[in-house]
C-alpha positions in Angstrom: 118.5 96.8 144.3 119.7 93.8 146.3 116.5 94.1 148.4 114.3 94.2 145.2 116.3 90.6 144.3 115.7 89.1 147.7 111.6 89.9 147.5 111.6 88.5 143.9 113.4 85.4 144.8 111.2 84.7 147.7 108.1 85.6 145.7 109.4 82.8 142.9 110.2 80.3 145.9 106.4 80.9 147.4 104.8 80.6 144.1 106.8 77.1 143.4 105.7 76.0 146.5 102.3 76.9 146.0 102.4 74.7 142.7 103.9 71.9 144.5 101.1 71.7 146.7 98.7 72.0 144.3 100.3 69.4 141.8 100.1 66.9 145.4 96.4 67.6 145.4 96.7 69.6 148.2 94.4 72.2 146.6 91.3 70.4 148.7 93.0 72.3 151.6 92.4 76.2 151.3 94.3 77.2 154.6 97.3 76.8 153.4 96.8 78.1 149.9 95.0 81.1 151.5 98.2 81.5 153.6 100.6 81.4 150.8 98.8 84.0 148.7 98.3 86.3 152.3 102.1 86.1 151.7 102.7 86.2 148.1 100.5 89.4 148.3 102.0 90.9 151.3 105.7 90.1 149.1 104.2 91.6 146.3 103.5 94.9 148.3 107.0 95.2 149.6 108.1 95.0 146.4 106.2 97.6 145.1 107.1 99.6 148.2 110.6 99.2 147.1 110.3 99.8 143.8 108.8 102.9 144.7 111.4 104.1 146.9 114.3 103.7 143.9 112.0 105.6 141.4 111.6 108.8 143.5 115.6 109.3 143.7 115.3 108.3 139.7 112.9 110.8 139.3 114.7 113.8 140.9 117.7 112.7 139.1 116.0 113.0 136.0 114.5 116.3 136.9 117.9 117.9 137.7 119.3 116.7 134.8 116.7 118.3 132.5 117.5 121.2 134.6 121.4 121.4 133.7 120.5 120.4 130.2 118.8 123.9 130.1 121.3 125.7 131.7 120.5 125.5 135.1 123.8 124.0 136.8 123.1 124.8 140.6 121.0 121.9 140.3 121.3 119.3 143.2 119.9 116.0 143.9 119.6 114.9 147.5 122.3 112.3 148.7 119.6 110.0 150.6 118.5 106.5 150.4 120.8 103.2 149.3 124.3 103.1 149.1 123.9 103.1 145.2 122.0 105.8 145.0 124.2 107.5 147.1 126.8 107.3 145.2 125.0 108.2 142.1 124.0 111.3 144.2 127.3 112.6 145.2 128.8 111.9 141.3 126.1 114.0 139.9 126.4 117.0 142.2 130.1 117.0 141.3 129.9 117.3 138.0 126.9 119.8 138.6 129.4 121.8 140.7 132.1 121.5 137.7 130.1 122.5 135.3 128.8 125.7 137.3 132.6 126.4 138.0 133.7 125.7 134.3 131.0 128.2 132.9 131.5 131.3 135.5 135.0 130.7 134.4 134.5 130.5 130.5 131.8 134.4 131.0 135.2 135.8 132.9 137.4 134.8 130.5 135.1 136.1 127.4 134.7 139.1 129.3 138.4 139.6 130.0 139.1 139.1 126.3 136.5 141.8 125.4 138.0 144.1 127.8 141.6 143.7 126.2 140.0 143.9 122.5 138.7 147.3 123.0 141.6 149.0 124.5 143.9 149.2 121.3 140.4 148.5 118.7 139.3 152.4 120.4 142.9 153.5 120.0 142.8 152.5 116.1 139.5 153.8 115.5 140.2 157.2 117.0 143.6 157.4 115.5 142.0 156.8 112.1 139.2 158.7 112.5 141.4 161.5 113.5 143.0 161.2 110.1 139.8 160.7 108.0 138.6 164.0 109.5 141.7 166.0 109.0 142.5 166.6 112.7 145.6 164.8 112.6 148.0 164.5 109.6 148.8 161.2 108.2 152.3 161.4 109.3 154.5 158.8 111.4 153.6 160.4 114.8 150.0 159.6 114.3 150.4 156.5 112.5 152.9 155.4 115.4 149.9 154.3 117.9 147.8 152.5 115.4 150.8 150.5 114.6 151.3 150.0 118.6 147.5 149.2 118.8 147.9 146.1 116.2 151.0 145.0 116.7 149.2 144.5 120.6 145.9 142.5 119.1 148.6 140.7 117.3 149.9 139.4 120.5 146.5 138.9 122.2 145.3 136.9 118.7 148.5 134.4 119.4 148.2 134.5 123.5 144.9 133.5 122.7 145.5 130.8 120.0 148.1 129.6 122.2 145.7 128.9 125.0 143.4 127.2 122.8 145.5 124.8 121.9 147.0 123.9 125.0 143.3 123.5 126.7 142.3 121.3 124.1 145.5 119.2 124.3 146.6 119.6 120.6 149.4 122.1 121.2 152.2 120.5 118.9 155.7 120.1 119.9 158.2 119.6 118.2 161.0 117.9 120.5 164.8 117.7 119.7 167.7 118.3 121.9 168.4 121.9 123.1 171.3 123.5 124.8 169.4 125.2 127.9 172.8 127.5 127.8 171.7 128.5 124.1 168.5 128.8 125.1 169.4 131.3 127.5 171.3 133.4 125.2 168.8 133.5 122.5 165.2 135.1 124.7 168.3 137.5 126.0 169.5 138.4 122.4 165.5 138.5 121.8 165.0 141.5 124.2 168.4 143.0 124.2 167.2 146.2 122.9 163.7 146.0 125.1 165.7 145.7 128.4 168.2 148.7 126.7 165.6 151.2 126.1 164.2 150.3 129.5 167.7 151.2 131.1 167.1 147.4 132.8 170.8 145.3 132.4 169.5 142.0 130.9 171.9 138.7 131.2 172.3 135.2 130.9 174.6 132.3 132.8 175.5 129.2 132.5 177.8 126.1 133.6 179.8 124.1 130.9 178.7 120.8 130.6 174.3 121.3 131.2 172.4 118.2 129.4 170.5 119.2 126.9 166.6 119.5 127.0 164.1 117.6 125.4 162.0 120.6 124.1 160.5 122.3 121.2 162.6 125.1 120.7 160.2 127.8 119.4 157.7 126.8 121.7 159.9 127.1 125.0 161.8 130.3 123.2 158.1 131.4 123.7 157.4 130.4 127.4 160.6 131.6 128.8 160.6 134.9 126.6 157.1 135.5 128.5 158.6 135.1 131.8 160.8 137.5 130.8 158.9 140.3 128.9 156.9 140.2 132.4 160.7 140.7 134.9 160.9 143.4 132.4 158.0 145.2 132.9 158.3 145.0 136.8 161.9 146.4 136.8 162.8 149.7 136.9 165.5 151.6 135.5 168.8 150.6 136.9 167.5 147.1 137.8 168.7 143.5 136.7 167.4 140.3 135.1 169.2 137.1 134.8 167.9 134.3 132.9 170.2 131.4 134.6 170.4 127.8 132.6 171.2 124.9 135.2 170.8 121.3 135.9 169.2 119.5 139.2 169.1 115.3 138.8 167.2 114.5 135.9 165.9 118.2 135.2 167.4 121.3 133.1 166.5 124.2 134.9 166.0 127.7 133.8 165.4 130.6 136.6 164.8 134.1 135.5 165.3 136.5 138.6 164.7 140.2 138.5 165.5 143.3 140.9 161.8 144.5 141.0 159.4 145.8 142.6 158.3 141.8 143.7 154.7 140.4 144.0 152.3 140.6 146.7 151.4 137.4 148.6 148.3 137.6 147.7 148.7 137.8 144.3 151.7 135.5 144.4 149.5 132.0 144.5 147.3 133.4 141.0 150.3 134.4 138.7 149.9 132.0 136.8 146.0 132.0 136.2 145.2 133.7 133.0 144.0 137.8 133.0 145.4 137.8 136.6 147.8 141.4 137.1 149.1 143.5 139.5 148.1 147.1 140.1 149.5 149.1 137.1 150.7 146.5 134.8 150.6 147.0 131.3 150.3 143.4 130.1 147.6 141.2 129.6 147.8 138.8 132.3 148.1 135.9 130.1 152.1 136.1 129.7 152.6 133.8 132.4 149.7 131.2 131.9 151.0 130.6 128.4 154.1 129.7 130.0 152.6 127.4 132.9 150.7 125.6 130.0 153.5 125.1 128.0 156.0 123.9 130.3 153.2 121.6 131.7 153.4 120.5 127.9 156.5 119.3 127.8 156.3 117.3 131.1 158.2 120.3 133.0 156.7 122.3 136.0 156.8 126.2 137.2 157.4 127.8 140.6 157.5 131.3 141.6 159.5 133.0 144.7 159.0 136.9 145.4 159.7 139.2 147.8 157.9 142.5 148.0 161.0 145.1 147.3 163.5 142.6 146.4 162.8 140.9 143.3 160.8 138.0 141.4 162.6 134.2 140.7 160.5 132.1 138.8 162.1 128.7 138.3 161.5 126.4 134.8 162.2 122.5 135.2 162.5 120.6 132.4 163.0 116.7 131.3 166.4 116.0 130.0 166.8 114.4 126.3 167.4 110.9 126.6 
């Protein structure tokens, strides 16, 4: 655009000049005249020329647009021509690229949640229908799975909600000081029996003196209770899980370490992306984004260590209440 300002200043310091001359009577001379429109002319052209050259790039911007508006988000504009445009160029094909990455992402994640839906949905319906027909008596061993089957869409419903809220940033917490020892002792008291029946021997640790953490309670009951409902489910009879309070600096810290069976390091950098399992587990796969989003939350980060055949750490830092 600064070339388009150059030919119009020069076409504006031309035409002045051209009046000059004409107010000093020099208009009984028609070379010079004819020289200065030969150049207001051939100004003019460039002008246009350069004109032109911005509107194509506007054009193709336009048409690319129109095409994402419609749905279309492969849509790319080529990164030619000034420095402006340029720029324009590259910003546009970014966000083209984000919103073609945001919208494969948002048909997985509807199609995960479909997929979890109908597992205990066609374990209601077949349970009922079982009873309706007279198959199966309406006794506790057949109501048993339909109970399972909400009790699980339960769960999914609040994973679900939980995500929701924390993607559109109006998750609410509820801060106050919180003994990270007690907070320990109470997601062990909360799957006592769940680690028992499992034969898995479930404990907590702590030093005296930890500062407390500047948490919502329920909320981070919640994160580190799925951390551990997932150690759980990856230890076998016999095994361990500690759920260790701590302090590093300016951080509580609250590790969960298990004797299982360990992740693969493939798998290990994608734990915490939602739907993401191992072979034969029996969760969702949204256990441990719900506690990545939440600790993120609250200003706190999550790490993972595994070995395949030892065991599983994952590591919760958290800010201490000031």
């Amino acid at each position: 655009m600064w070339r388009f300002g150059c030919f119009v200043l020069i076409i504006l310091f031309v035409v002045s000049a051209l009046i000059g001359i004409a107010s000093r009577g020099a208009v009984h001379f028609p070379l010079p005249l004819f020289v200065g429109a030969f150049l207001l002319f051939v100004l003019l052209a460039a002008a246009v020329q350069a004109l032109r050259g911005v509107a194509v790039p506007v054009d193709e911007i336009i048409d690319a647009a129109r095409r994402i508006e419609s749905g279309d988000y492969s849509a790319r504009i080529q990164e030619g021509g000034p420095r402006q445009l340029r720029s324009v160029a590259r910003a546009f094909n970014s966000m083209s690229a984000r919103l073609k990455t945001t919208d494969e992402r948002r048909r997985d994640f509807l199609a995960d949640v479909v997929h979890e839906l109908r597992t205990p949905l066609s374990v209601i319906r077949a349970e009922a229908e079982a009873i309706q027909d007279g198959v199966h008596p309406a006794d506790e061993e057949h109501l048993a799975p339909i109970i399972d089957a909400t009790r699980s869409l339960e769960v999914l419903v609040e994973d679900l909600r939980a995500l929701a809220l924390t993607d559109t940033g109006s998750l609410a917490l509820h801060r106050e000081p919180v003994d990270p020892a007690e907070l320990a002792r109470d997601v062990v008291s909360q799957f006592a029996a769940q680690a028992e029946s499992a034969g898995v021997k479930l404990t907590s640790t702590a030093p005296d003196g930890l500062s407390a953490a500047n948490i919502d309670p329920t909320r981070m009951r919640s994160a580190v209770g799925n951390v551990v409902a997932n150690a759980l489910r990856h230890t076998r009879s016999g095994g361990t899980v500690v759920v260790a309070a701590s302090q590093a600096g300016d951080r509580v810290v609250v590790e969960v370490t298990d004797s299982g069976e360990g992740i693969a390091p493939d798998l290990l950098p994608h734990v915490f992306e939602r739907f993401v399992r191992g072979p034969g587990s029996r969760g969702s796969g949204l256990g441990l984004a719900i506690a990545h989003d939440i600790v993120v939350a609250h200003g706190g980060d999550i790490g993972v260590k595994s070995t395949v055949g030892v065991g599983t750490t994952m590591r919760i830092a958290l800010p201490i209440a000031k």
